[in-house]
Structure formats: structure tokens, C-alpha cells
Residue frames as a rotation matrix with the C-alpha (Angstrom) as fourth column:
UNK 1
0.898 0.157 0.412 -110.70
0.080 0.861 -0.503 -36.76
-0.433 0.484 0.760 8.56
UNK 2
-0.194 -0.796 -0.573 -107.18
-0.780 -0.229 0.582 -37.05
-0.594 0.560 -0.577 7.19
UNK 3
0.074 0.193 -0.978 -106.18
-0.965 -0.235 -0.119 -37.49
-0.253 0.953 0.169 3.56
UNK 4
0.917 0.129 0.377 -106.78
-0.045 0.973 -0.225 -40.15
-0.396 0.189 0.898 1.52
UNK 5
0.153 -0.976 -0.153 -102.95
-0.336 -0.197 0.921 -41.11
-0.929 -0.089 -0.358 0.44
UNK 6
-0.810 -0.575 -0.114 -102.71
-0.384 0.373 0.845 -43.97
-0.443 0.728 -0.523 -2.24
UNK 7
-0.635 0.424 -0.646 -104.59
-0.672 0.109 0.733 -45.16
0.380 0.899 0.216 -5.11
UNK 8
-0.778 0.297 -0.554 -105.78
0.479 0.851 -0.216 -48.17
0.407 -0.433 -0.804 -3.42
UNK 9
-0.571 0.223 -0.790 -107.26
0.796 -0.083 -0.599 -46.66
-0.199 -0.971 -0.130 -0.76
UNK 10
-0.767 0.254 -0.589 -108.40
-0.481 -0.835 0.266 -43.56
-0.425 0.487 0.763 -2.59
UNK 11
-0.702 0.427 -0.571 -110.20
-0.322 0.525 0.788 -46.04
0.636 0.737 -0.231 -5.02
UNK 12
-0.662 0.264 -0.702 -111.62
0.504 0.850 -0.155 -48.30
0.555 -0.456 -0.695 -2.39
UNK 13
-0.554 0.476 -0.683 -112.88
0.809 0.116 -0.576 -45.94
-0.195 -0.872 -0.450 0.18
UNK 14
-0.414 0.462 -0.785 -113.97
-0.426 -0.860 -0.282 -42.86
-0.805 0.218 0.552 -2.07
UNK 15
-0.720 0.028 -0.694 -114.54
-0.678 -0.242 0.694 -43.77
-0.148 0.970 0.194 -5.83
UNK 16
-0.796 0.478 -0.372 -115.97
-0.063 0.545 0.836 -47.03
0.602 0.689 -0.403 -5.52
UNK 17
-0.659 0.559 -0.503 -118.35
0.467 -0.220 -0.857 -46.19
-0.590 -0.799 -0.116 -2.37
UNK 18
-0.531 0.446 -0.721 -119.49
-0.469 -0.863 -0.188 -42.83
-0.706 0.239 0.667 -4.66
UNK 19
-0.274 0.559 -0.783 -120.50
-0.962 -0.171 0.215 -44.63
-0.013 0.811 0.585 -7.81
UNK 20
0.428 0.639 0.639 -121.86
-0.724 0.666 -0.181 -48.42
-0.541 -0.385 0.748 -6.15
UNK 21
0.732 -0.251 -0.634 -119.44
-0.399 0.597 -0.696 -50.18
0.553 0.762 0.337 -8.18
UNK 22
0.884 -0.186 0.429 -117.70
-0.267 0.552 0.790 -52.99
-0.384 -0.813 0.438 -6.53
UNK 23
-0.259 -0.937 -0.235 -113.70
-0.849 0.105 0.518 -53.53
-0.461 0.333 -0.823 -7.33
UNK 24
-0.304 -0.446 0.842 -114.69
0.365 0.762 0.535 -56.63
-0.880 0.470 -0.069 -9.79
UNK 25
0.621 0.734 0.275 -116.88
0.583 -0.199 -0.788 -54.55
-0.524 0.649 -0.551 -11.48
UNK 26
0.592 -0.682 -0.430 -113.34
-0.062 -0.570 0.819 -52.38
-0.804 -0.458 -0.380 -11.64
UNK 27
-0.387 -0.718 0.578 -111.73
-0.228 0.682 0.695 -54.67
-0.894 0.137 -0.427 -13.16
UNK 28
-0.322 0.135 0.937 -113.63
0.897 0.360 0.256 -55.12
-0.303 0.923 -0.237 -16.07
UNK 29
0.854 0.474 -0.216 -114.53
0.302 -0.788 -0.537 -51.66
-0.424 0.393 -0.816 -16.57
UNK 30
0.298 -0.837 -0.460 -110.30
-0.856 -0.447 0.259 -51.04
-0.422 0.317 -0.850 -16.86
UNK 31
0.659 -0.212 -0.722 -109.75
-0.584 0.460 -0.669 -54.38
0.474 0.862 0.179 -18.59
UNK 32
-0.255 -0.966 0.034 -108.02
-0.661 0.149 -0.735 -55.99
0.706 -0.210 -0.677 -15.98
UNK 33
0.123 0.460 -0.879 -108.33
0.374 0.799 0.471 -59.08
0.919 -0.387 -0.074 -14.17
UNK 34
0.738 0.640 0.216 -109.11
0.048 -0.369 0.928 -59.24
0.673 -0.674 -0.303 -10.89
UNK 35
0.803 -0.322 -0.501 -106.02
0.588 0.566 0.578 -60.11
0.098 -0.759 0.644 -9.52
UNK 36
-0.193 -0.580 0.791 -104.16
0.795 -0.565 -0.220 -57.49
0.575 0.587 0.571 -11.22
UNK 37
0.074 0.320 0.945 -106.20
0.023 -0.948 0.319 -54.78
0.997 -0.002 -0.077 -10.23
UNK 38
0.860 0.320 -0.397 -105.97
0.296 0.322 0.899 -56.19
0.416 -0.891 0.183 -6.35
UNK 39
-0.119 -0.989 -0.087 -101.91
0.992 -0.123 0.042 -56.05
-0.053 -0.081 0.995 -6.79
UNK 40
-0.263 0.072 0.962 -102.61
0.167 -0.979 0.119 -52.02
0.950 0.192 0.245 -8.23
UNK 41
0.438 0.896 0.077 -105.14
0.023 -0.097 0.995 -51.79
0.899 -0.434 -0.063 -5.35
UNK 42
0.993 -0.059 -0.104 -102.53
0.119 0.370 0.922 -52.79
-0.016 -0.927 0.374 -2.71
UNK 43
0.811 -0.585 -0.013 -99.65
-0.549 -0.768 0.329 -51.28
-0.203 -0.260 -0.944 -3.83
UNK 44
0.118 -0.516 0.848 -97.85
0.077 0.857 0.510 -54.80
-0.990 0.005 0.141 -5.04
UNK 45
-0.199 -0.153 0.968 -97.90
0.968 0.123 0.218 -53.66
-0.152 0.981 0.124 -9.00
UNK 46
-0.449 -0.175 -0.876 -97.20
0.311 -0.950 0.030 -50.39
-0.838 -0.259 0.481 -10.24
UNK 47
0.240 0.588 -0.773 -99.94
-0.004 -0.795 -0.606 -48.20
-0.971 0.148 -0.189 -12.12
UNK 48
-0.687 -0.382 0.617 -99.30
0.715 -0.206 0.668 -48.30
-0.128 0.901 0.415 -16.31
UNK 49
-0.865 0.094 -0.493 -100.33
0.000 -0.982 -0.188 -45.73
-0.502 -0.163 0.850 -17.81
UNK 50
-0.757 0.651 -0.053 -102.92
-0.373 -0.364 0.853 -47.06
0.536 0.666 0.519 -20.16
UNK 51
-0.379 0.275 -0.883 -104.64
0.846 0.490 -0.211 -47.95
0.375 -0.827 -0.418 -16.59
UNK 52
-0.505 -0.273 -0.819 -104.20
0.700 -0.685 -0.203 -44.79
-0.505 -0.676 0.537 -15.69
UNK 53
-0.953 0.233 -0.193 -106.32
-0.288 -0.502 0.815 -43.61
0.093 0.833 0.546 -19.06
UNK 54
-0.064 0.933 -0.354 -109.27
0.686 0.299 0.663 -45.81
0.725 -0.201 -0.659 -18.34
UNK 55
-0.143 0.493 -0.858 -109.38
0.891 -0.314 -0.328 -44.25
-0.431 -0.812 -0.394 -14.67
UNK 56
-0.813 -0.270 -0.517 -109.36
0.309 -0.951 0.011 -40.95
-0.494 -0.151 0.856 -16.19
UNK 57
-0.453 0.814 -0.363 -112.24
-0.111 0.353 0.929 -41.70
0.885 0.461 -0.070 -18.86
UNK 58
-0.309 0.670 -0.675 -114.11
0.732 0.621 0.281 -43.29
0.607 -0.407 -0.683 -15.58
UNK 59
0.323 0.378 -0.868 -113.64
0.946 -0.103 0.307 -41.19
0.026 -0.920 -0.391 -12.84
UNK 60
0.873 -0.245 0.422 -112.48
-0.156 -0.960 -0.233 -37.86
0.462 0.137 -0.876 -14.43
UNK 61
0.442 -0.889 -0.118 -108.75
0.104 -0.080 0.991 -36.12
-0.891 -0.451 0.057 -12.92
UNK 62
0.731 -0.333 -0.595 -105.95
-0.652 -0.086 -0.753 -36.43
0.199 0.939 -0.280 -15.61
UNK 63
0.645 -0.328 -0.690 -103.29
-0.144 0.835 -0.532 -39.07
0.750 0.443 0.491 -16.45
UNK 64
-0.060 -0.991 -0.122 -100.74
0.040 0.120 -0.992 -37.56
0.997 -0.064 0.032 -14.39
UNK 65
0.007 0.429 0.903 -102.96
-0.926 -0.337 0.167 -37.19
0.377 -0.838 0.395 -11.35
UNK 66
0.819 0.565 -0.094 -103.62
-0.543 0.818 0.189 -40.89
0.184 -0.104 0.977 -11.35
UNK 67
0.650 -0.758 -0.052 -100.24
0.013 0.080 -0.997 -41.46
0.760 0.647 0.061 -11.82
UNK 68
-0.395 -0.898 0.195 -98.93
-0.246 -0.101 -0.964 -39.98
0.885 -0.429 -0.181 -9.06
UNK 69
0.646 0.506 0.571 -101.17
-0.756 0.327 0.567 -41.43
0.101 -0.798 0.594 -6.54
């Protein structure tokens, strides 16, 4: 199996598989509309950091892990 690379994709095919939570449910868990989080999700809007605090609160890691995805 080779690695998962970016955030998107990381998100999509590990995190939100593991805990049954679907990418609008995402979105309001980090405070962000849906379209936002799609742009994050796809690599079309870059990561802030107090994004990058919610995932860490949600899905454990640390800021700068999320960060550099």
C-alpha cells in the first residue's frame, strides 16, 4: 500500500472512513463551510492554522503535523 501523501487524501481515505463521519459532517465539526473545506480537501486553499487546531482537537497529531501535510 503506498503512503498516504496530502491532507485531502489523508482525510478522505483514512480519517473520515475510521470515525463514519462524512466530509459535511467535517465541515461543521471545523467550522467551515462546505466549500471551503472541499478547496482544503483538494489542495485549491491552503491549511490556516486555526484549521489546523480543530483537526488536532478531532483527530489527535499536533499543529505542525497537520500543517505540513
Amino acid at each position: 500500500m503506498r503512503e498516504l501523501c496530502n491532507l485531502g487524501e489523508l482525510l478522505v481515505k483514512a480519517y473520515l472512513p475510521l470515525t463514519g463521519m462524512t466530509q459535511q459532517e467535517l465541515a461543521k465539526e471545523l467550522n467551515l463551510s462546505e466549500g471551503v473545506l472541499s478547496d482544503i480537501l483538494y489542495g485549491t486553499k491552503t491549511l490556516r492554522r486555526e484549521t489546523a487546531v480543530r483537526l488536532t482537537k478531532l483527530f489527535g497529531m499536533t499543529i505542525s503535523w497537520w500543517m505540513s501535510r
